[in-house]
Every structure is written in structure tokens, then in C-alpha cells.
VOPAGU-2260 file (C-alpha; in pm, 1 decimal, decimal comma):
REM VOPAGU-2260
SITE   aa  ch    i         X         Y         Z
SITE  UNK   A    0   -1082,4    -576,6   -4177,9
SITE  UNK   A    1    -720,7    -518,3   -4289,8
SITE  UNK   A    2    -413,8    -602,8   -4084,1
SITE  UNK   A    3    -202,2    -343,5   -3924,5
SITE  UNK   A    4     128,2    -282,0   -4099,5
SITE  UNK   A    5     461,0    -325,6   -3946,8
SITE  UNK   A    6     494,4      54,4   -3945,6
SITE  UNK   A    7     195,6     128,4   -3763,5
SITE  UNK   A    8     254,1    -110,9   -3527,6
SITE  UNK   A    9     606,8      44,4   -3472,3
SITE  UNK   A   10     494,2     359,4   -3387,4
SITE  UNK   A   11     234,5     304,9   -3178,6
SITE  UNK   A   12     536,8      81,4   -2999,4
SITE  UNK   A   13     706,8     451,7   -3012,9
SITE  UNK   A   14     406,3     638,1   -2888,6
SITE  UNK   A   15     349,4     428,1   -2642,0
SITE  UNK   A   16     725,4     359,7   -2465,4
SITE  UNK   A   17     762,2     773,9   -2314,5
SITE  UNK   A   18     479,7     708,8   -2089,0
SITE  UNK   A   19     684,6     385,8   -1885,6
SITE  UNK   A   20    1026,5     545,8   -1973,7
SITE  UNK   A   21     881,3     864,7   -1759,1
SITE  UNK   A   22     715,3     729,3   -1501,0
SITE  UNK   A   23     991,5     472,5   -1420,0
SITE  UNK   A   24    1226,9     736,4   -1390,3
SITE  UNK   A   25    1017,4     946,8   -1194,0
SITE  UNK   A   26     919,0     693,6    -920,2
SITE  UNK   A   27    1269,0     581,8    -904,1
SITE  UNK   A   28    1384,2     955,9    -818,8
SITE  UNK   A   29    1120,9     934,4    -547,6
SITE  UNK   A   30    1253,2     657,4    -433,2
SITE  UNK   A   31     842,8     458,6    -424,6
SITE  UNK   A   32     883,1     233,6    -713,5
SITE  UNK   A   33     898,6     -88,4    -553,8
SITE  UNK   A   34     559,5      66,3    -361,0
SITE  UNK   A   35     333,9     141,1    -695,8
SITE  UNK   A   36      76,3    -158,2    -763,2
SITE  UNK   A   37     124,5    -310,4   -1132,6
SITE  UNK   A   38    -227,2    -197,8   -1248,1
SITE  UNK   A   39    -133,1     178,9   -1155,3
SITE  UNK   A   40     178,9     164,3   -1308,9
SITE  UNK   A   41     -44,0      66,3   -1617,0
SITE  UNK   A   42    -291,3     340,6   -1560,2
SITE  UNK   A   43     -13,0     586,4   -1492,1
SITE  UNK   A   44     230,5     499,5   -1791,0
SITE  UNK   A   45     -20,5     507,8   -2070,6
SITE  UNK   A   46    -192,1     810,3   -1917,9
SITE  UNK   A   47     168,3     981,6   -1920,9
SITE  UNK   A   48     253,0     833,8   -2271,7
SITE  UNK   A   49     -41,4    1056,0   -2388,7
SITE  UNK   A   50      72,9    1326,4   -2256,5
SITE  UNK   A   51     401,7    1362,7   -2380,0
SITE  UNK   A   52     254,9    1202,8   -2734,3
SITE  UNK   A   53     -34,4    1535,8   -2732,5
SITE  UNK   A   54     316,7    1746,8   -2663,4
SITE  UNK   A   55     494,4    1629,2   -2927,6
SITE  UNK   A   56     221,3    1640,3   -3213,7
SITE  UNK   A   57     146,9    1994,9   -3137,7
SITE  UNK   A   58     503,2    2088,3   -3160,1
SITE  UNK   A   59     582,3    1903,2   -3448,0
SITE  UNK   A   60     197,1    2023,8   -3606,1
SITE  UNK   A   61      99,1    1698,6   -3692,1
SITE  UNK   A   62    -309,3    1578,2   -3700,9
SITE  UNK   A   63    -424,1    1352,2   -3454,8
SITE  UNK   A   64    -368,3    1074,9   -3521,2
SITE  UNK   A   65     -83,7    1090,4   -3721,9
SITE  UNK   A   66      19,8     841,3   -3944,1
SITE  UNK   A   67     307,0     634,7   -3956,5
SITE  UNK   A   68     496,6     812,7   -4251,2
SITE  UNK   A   69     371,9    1166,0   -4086,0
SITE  UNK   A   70     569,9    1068,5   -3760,6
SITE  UNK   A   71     855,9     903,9   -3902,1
SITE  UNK   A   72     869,7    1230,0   -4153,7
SITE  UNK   A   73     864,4    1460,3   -3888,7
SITE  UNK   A   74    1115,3    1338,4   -3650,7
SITE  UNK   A   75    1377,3    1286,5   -3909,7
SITE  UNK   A   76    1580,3    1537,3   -3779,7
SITE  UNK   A   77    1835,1    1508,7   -3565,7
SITE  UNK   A   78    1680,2    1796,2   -3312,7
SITE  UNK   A   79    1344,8    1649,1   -3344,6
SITE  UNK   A   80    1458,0    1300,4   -3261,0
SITE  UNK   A   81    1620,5    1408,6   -2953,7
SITE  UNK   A   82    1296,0    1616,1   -2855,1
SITE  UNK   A   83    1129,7    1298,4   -2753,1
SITE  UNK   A   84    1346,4    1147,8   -2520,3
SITE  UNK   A   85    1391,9    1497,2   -2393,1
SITE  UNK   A   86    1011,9    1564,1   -2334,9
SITE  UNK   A   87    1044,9    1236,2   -2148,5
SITE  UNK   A   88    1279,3    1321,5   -1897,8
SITE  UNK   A   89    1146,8    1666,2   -1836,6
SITE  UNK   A   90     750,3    1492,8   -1775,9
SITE  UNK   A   91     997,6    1237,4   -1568,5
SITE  UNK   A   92    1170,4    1582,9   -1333,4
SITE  UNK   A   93     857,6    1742,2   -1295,9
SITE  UNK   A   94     650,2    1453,7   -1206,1
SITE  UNK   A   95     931,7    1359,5    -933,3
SITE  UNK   A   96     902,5    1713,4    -792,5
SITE  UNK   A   97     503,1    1690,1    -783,9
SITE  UNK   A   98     525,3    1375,5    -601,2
SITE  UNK   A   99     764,7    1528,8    -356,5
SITE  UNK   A  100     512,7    1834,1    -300,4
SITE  UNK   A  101     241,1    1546,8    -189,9
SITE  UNK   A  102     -24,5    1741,8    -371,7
SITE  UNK   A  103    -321,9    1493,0    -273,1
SITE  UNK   A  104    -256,9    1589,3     109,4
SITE  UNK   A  105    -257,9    1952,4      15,7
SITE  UNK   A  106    -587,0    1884,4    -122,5
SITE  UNK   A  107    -735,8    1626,8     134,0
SITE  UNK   A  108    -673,2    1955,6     389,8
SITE  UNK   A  109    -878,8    2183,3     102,1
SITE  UNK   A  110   -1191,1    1938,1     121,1
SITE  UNK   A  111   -1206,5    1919,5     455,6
SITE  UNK   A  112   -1136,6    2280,8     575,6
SITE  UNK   A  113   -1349,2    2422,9     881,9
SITE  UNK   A  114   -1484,2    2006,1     902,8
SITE  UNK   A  115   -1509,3    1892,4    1251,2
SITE  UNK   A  116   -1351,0    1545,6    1164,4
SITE  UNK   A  117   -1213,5    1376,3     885,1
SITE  UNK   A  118   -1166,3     983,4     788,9
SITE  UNK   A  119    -832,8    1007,3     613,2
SITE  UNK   A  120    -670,3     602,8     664,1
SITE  UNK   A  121    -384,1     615,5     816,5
SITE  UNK   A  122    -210,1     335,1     616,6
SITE  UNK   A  123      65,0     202,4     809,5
SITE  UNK   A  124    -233,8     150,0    1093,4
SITE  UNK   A  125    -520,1      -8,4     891,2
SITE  UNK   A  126    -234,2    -199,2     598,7
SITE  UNK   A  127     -80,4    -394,7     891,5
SITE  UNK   A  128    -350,1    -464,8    1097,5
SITE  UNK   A  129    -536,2    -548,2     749,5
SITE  UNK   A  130    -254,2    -830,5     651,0
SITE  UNK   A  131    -277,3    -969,0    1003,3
SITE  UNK   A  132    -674,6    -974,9    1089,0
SITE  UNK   A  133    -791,4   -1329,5    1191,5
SITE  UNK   A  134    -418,6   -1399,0    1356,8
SITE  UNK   A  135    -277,9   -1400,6    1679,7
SITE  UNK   A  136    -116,6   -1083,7    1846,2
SITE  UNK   A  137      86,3    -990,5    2161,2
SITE  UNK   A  138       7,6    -644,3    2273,0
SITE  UNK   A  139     221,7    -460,9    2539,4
SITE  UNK   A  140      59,1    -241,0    2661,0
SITE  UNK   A  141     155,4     138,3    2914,1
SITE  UNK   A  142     184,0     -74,9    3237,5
SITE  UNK   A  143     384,1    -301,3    3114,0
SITE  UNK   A  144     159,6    -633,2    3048,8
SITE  UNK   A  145     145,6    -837,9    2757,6
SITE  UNK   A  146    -142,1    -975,7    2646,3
SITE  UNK   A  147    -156,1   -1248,0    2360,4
SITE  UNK   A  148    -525,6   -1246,6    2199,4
SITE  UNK   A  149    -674,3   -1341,5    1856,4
SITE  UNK   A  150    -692,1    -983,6    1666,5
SITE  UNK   A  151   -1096,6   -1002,5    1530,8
SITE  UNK   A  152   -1162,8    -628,9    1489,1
SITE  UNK   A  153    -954,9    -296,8    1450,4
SITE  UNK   A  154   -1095,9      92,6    1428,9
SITE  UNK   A  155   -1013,3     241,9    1084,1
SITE  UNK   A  156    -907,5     600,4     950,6
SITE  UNK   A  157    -885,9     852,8    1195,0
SITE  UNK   A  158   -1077,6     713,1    1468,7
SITE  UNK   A  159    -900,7     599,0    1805,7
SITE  UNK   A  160    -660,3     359,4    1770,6
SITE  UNK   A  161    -836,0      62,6    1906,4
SITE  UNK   A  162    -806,0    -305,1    1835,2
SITE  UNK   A  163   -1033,8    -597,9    1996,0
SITE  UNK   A  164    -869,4    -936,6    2113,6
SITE  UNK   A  165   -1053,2   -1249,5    2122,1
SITE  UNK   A  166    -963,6   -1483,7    2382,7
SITE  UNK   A  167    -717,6   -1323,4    2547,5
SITE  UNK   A  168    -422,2   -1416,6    2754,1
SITE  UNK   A  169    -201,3   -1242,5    2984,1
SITE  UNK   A  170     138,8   -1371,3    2973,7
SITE  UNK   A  171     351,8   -1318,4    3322,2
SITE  UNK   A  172     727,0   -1407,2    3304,9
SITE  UNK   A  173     857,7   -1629,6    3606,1
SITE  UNK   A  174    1172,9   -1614,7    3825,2
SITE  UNK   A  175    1302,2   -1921,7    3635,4
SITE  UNK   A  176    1228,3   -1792,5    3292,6
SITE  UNK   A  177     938,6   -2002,6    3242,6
SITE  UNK   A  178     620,1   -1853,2    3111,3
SITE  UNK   A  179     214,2   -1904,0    3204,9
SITE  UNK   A  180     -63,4   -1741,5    3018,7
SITE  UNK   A  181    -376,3   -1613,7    3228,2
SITE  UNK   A  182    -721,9   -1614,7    3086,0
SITE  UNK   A  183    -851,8   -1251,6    3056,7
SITE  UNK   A  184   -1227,1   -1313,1    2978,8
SITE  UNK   A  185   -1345,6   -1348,3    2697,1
SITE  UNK   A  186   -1293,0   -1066,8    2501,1
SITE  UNK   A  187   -1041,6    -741,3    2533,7
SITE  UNK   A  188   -1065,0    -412,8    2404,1
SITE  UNK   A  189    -710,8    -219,6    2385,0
SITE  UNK   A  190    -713,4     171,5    2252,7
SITE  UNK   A  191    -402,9     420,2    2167,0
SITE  UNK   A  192    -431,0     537,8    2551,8
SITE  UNK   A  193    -327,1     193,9    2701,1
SITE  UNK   A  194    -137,1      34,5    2353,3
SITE  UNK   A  195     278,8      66,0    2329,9
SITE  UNK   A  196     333,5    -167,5    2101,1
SITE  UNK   A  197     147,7    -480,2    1861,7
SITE  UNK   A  198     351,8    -797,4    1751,5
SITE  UNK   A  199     233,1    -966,0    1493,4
SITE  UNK   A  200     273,9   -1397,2    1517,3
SITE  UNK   A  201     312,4   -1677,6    1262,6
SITE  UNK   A  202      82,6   -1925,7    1215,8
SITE  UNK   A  203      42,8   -2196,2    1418,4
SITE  UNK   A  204      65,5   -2007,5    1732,2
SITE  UNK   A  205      52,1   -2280,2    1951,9
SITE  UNK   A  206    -353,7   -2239,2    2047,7
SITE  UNK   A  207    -631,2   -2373,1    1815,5
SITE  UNK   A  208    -966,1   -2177,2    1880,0
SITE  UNK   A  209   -1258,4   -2447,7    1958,1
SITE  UNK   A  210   -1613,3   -2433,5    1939,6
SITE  UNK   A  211   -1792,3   -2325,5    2264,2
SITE  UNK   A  212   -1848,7   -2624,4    2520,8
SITE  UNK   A  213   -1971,4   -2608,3    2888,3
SITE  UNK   A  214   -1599,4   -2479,1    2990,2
SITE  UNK   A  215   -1541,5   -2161,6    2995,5
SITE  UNK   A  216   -1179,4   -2207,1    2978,1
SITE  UNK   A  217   -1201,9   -2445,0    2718,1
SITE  UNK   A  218   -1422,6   -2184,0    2556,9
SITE  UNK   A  219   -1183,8   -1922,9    2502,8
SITE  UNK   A  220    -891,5   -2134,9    2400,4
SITE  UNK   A  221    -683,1   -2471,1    2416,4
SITE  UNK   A  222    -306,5   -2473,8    2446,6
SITE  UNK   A  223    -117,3   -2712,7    2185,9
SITE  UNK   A  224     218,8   -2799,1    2158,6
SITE  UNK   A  225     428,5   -2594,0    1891,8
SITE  UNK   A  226     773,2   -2481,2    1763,9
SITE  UNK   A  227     668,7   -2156,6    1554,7
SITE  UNK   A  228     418,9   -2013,5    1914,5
SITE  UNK   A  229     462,5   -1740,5    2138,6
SITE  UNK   A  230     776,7   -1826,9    2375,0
């Protein structure tokens, strides 16, 4: 098996550098760069670099693939060297403008016309609540309580906002600023109707969860000393 040559390996370099040129540009103009996982970016680039590389040979009639002294030969004009990066922020334009149409909501509405539901995620909903599962929350809720519980489950898509609290606590202000924290059961289940707001804790939150004993109290929770807890 022979080694490539320098000049192959150039142009593949050249073939291959429209693609991440483009789509940086066009995510930038978006303004969702910083938002694009690394192994879509991937995807994305070398799926655009083929693209504008398919452009380019037809235009400049070369076969496929061409060789290194085919491309170099056919881009030695001044016009034809300029095409490239040209091509590239065109792809870069209309991408931008695509991505501003949000075409893939246009077409979530086509597939599910005349459906009587649909389970579309609602990301902001199920990414947060995703990063958090497993940690302790304060919900407030309509009538103004807040309740501190152990977030263990959370509805998904477009279902009913919902989220379900292990061992939670209801936490009542006094006159001289002091706080207590009331047991609530065992389990509470909060839904969109009742829910105003979630904050989300840092670990340690001042209770360590401990295995079930003969106390009920003890059962649901034990309250520990600690700088970074619910105040």
C-alpha cells in the first residue's frame, strides 16, 4: 500500500476546510454556536464540506474524485480561486436563514397534523430537571408555600408538568426570621396547576437520606448541619 503524497493530502485539507468555515459562520449568525454538541458540529461540517466540494466539481467539470493536479489545475485562476470561499459564505447565508425559518418545527406540525396528542420534549423542562434528578429542590408553589423535597421523578414531553418529591418538607418563615421545616408525608406530587416556580440546590443540602428504621420521621429524612443548605 503506497503512502499518500503531500499533494493529496493538501487537498483533501482543502476539500475538507469549506464545510467548518460554513457552518461556523452560519451558527455564529444565529447566534447557537456555543449550543451545538462537538460530535454534530463534526457531522454537520463534513456533511456541508461535501456539499460545497459536489458544487464546485460540477462547476469546474471535474470527475469525482478529482485528483490533486486536476484541482490545483482548475482553480488556478484568479475567478475560480475566489469561487470557493465564495460558495462558502453563500452555503454559510443560506444555512443561517434556514435555521432562522426553524424548518424541523414546521415539519414536527406536518407529522402530526389532525393527531390528538403529540410528545414533542419541551427542552428547557425535561434538560433542567434532567441535570438536577436525584437532588434536592424547593418548589413554591400558587398559594404561596415552599416545599423542599428530594426531586426522584419528573413527566416528560408534552405531558403535564408534574414533578414528584421525596421526603418532603414544608418550610414556614418565623416572626424572628428563623426557619422550621414540616414533614409532609412521605412523598409529594406537584403539577403545572399548583407549581410557580422550582429552585434547584447544591449539594450537600444540609439532609442526608437514611435507610428506613421504625421512625417515621427518621424515615423520611435527618437534618445535618451545613454551610452550602437551604437557609
Amino acid at each position: 500500500m503506497g503512502l499518500i503524497s503531500p499533494d493529496e493530502v493538501v487537498t483533501t485539507i482543502i476539500l475538507v476546510i469549506p464545510g467548518f468555515v460554513s457552518l461556523s459562520l452560519m451558527l455564529g449568525a444565529v447566534g447557537i454556536a456555543r449550543k451545538v454538541e462537538f460530535s454534530e458540529y463534526l457531522v454537520w461540517s463534513f456533511f456541508l464540506s461535501g456539499l460545497i466540494d459536489l458544487v464546485i466539481i460540477i462547476w469546474l467539470g471535474l470527475p469525482l474524485p478529482p485528483s490533486s493536479d486536476q484541482f490545483f489545475a482548475a482553480i488556478a485562476t484568479w475567478p475560480r480561486a475566489l469561487a470557493l470561499p465564495a460558495l462558502v459564505v453563500a452555503v454559510a447565508i443560506g444555512g443561517a436563514f434556514l435555521l432562522r425559518l426553524d424548518l424541523p418545527r414546521g415539519l414536527q406540525k406536518l407529522v402530526w397534523i389532525k393527531a390528538k396528542s403529540r410528545r414533542i420534549p419541551s427542552l428547557v423542562w425535561d434538560d433542567s430537571l434532567k441535570v438536577h434528578f436525584d437532588q434536592w429542590i424547593i418548589a413554591e408553589t400558587t398559594d404561596g408555600r415552599r416545599i423542599l423535597g428530594l426531586l426522584l421523578r419528573y413527566s416528560t414531553g408534552e405531558e403535564s408538568r408534574e414533578i414528584y418529591l421525596a421526603h418532603p418538607r414544608l418550610i414556614v418563615s418565623e416572626e424572628d426570621g428563623t426557619q422550621k421545616r414540616y414533614p409532609l408525608g412521605e412523598a409529594i406530587l406537584l403539577n403545572e396547576s399548583n407549581l410557580l416556580s422550582i429552585r434547584f440546590l447544591t449539594k450537600p443540602t444540609g439532609f442526608t437520606v437514611l435507610p428506613p428504621t421504625n421512625d417515621a420521621d427518621e424515615r423520611s429524612a435527618k437534618e445535618t448541619p451545613s454551610s452550602q443548605g437551604p437557609k
